[in-house]
N, C-alpha and C positions, 0 to 999 in steps of 0.2 A: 379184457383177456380173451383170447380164441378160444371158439369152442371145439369140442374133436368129434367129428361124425367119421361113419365108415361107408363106403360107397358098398352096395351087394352086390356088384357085378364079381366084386374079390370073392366072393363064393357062392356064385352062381347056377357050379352043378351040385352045390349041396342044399342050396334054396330049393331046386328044382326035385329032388328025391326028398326033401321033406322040412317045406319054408319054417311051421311052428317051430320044428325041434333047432332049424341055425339060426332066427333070431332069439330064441333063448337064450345061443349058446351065445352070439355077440353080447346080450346084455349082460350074461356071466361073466365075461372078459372087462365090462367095466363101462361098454359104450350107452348112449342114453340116444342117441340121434345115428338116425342112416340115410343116407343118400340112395335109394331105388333107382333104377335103370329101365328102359323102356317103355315108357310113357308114349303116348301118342303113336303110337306101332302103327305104321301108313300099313300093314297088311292086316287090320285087324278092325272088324266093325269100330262105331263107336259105344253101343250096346257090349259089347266085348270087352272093352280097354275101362268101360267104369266098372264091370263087374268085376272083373281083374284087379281092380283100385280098390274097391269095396272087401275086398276077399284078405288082399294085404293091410290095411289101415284093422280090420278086423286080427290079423296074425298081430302085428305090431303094438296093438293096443295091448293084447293079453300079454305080450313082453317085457311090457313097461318101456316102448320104444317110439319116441316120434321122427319128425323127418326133416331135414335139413333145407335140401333143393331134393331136386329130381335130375334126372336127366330124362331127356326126351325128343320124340320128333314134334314136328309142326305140321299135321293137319289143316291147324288154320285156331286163330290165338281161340276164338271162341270153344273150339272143344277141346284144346290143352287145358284152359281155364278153368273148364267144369272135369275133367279128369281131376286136373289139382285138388280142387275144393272136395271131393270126395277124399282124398287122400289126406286134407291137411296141410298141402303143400304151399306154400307161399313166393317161391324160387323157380323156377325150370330152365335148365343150362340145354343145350343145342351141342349135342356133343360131336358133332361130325355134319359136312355139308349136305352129304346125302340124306341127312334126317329132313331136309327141305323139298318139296317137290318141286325138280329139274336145275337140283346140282351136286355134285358128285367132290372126289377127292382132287379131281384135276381143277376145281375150281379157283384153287390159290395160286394155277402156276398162270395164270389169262388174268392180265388186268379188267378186260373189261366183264367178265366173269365173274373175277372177285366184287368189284364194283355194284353187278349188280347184288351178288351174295350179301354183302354189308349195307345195301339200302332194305333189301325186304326183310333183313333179320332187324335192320333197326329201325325200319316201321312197323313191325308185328311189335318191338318191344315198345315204341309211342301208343302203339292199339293196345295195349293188354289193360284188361280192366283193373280196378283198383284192386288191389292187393294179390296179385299175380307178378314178379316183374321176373324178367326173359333175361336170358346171359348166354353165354359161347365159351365153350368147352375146346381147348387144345389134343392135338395128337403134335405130329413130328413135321407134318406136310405144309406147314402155314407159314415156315420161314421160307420159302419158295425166296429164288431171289427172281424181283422184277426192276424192271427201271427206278431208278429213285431208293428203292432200299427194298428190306425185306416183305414180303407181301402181309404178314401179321402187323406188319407198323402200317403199311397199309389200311390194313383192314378197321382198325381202330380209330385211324383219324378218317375216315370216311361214314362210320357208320353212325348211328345217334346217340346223341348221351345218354340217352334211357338206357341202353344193353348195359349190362354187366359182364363180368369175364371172372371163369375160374379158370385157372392157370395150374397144370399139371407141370409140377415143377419138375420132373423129373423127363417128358417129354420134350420139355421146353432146352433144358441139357442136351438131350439125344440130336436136338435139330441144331448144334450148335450155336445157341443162344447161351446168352447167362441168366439163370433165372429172377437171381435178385434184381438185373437189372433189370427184368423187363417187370418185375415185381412192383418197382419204382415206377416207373413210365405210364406203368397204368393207373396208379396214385388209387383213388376210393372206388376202381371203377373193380378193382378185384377185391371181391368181395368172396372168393372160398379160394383155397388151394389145395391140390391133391398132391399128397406127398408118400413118395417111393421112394425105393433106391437098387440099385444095381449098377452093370457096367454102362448103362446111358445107349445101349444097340437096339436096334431092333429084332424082335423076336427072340431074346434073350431071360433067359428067369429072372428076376426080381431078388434080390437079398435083402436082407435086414436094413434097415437104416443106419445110415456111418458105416455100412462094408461095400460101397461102391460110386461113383463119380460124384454124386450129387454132396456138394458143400453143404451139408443140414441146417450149418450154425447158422451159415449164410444169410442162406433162405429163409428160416424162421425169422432171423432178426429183420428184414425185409418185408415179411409177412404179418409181423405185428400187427398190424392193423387191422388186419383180413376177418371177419367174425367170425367164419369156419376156416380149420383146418381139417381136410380128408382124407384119413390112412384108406389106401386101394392096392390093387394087387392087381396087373395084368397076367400075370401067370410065372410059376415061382417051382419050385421042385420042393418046397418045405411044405408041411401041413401048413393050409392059412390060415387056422386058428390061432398056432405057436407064431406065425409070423405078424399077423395082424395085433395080438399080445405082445410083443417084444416090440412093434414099433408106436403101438401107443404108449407105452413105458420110454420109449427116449423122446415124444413128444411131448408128453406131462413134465418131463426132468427141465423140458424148456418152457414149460411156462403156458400148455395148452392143456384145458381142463375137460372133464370130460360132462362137467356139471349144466 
């Protein structure tokens, strides 16, 4: 059965004005697991990015909260690695190309760019030491179309089987994708999904889940397999307390726990 973490980028300026008090508040809503953001911050000593880790694992413990994956950049797998292990982290997703040093959002629309994007993302994840493993985080931009098909099917059958993939299901929508299917296609290699919902646009607020494009049942049935399932919010007009409560409640109605 999936388990349900919450990503904290979903309240990110309420972390930032007073971390203790909003993961209280997420564990009061029901969550037991969070997915943290900004791991490996390429502007940030390394001295920096552990005390930073140490500070959060510290707020999380007193909430009764541990951690799913991470998102993060790549420095270089050896000091993700030990960022993690302060934190507890056993996962760390790549959430965008530019978290890599020397490549950017235009790297999915250049085959041989992509190319290389998918060999050093999936030889950091053959390098990561034992109990660390690396995955790749979606936006909208990775359905690029290139010769041969879309550059995310690209990018998958190129890179190594060690990476992992979470899969924003709702992103994956917005780029004209279907998500269950690519849910399927990637078989045990997605291993978390982030699930939203709205009109599927970009730059658009976020609604409730079942009030906007994304097929929930769909996806969930698709996603069965997944270990984690992750309520997120890119940006929404509702309190994202009330919102992030209301769509953990139509994820538990389907069969994803929060235990």
């Amino acid at each position: 059965m999936p388990t349900l973490s919450v990503q904290l980028y979903s309240v990110r300026d309420e972390l930032a004005a007073d971390q203790p008090g909003t993961l209280s508040r997420l564990a009061e809503i029901g969550f037991r697991h969070v997915e943290p953001f900004g791991l490996g911050s390429l502007t940030r000593s390394q001295d920096e990015r552990l005390a930073a880790a140490r500070e959060l694992r510290a707020d999380l413990d007193a909430a009764g909260l541990a951690v799913s994956a991470t998102h993060a950049a790549l420095p270089s797998v050896a000091e993700l690695a030990e960022e993690c292990a302060e934190l507890g982290a056993d996962t760390a997703f790549i959430p965008h190309p530019r978290q890599v040093p020397g490549f950017g959002e235009e790297t999915f629309g250049d085959t041989a760019s992509l190319d290389a994007f998918a060999d050093t993302l999936g030889q950091a994840a053959a390098d990561a030491p034992p109990g660390l493993t690396l995955g790749y985080h979606n936006h909208w931009f990775e359905w690029a179309p290139l010769p041969g098909g879309p550059a995310y099917d690209r990018f998958w059958q190129r890179t190594h089987s060690d990476l992992r993939a979470e899969l924003d299901a709702y992103w994956a929508q917005a780029a004209g994708a279907n998500p269950a299917e690519v849910l399927r296609s990637l078989g045990e290699r997605a291993i978390a999904v982030h699930l939203k919902d709205g009109p599927a646009t970009r730059d658009t607020p976020q609604t409730p889940l079942g009030t906007g494009a994304l097929d929930v049942v769909e996806v969930l049935d698709a996603a069965r397999e997944a270990p984690w399932h992750v309520a997120e919010i890119d940006t929404t007009r509702l309190d994202p307390f009330v919102l992030l409560t209301s769509n953990a409640e139509v994820l538990r109605t389907h069969g994803t726990t929060f235990a």
